[in-house]
C-alpha positions in Angstrom: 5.9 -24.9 11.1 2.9 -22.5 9.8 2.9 -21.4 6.6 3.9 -17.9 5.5 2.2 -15.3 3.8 4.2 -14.2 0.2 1.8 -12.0 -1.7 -1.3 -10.5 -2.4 -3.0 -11.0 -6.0 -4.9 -7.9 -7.2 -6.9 -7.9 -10.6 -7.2 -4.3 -11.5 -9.0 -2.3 -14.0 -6.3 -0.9 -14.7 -2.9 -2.4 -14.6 -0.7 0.4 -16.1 -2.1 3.2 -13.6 -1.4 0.9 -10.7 1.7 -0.2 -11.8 2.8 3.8 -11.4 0.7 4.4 -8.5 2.6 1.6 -6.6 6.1 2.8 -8.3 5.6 6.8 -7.0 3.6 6.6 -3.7 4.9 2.9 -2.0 8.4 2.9 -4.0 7.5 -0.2 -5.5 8.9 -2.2 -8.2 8.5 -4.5 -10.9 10.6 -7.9 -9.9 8.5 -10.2 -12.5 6.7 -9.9 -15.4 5.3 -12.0 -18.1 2.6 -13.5 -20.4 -0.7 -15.2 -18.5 -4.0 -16.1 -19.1 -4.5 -13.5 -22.1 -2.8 -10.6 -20.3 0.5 -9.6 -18.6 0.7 -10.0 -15.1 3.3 -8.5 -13.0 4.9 -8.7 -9.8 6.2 -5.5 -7.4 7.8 -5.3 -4.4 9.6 -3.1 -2.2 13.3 -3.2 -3.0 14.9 -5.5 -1.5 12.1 -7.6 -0.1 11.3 -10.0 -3.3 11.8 -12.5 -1.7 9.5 -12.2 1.5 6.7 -9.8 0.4 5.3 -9.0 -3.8 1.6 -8.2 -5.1 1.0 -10.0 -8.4 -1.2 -7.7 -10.5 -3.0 -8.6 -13.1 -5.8 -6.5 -15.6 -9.4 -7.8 -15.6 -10.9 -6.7 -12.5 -13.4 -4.3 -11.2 -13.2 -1.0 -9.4 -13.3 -1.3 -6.3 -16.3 0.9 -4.0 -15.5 1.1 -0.7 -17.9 2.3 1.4 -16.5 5.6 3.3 -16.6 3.6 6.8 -14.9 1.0 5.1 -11.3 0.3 6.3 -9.7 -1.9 4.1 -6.7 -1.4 3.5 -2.6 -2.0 2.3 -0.7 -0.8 5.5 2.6 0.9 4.7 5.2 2.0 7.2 6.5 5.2 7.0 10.2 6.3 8.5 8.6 9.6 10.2 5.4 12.3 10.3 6.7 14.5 7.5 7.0 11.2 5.6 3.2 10.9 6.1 2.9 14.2 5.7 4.9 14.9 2.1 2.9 11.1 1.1 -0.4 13.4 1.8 -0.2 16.4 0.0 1.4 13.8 -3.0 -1.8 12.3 -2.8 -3.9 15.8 -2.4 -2.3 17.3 -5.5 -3.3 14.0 -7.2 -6.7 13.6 -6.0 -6.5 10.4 -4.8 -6.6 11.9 -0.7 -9.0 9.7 1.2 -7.6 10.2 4.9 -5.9 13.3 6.1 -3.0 12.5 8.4 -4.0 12.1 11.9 -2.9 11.1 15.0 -4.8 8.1 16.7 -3.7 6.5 20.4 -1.6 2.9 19.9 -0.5 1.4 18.2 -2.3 3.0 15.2 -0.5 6.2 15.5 0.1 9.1 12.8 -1.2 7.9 9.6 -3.2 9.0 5.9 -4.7 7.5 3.5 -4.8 7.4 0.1 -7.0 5.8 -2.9 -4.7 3.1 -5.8 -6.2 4.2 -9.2 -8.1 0.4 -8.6 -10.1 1.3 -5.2 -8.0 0.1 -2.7 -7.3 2.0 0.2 -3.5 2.2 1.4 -2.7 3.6 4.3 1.2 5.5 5.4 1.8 5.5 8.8 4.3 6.2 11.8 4.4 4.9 15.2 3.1 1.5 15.0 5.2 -1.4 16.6 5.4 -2.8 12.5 8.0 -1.4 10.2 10.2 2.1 9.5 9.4 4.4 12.9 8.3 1.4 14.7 7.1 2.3 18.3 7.0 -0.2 21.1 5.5 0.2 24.4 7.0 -1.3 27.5 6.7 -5.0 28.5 4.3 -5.1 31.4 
């Protein structure tokens, strides 16, 4: 048996800010929370997934500056194009728009992107073979 990947731990300038980015944009939510190492740290997770998926966030780190060829990101699945599309002008209207949706050939498919209030990039997409909207081509 391999071992299975549970989380993601993110130190973030700040912690508050992300907390609600995650909460509006990904429909995140706090599952944990408590006292560590001089600060609060926090768990979120989608709903209903606490138990396979969380990031732990925590307050201390640095801003993130990703270069504008750099594509690092958190890879969201969205349930269809205007889903990508209403995410996108959300993110517009915030300022926080780093890709405009756009269709790309498989399995990347319809996708935007958009900039946490830390620096990381997270991207919404439809029409990859992961997730809501999952697309899958044909066995050979």
């Amino acid at each position: 048996m391999y071992p299975t990947l549970t989380h993601l731990a993110l130190h973030v300038p700040d912690l508050d800010a992300c907390l609600e980015f995650y909460r509006n944009f990904c429909g995140m939510e706090v599952v944990h929370e408590r006292a560590g190492k001089g600060s609060r740290i926090v768990w979120i997770a989608e709903p209903g997934k606490a138990e396979s998926f969380i990031f732990v966030i925590m307050p201390g780190g640095n801003e993130r500056q990703l270069a504008a060829d750099d594509y690092s990101h958190f890879g969201f699945a969205c349930a269809s194009r205007d889903e990508v599309d209403a995410i996108a002008e959300r993110a517009r209207a915030a300022g926080c728009l780093i890709w405009a949706p756009r269709d790309e050939p498989y399995p990347v498919g319809y996708y935007c992107g958009v900039r946490d209030p830390a620096g990381n990039y997270v991207e919404f997409s439809y029409g990859q073979p992961l997730g809501p909207g999952a697309v899958h081509l044909p066995s050979p």
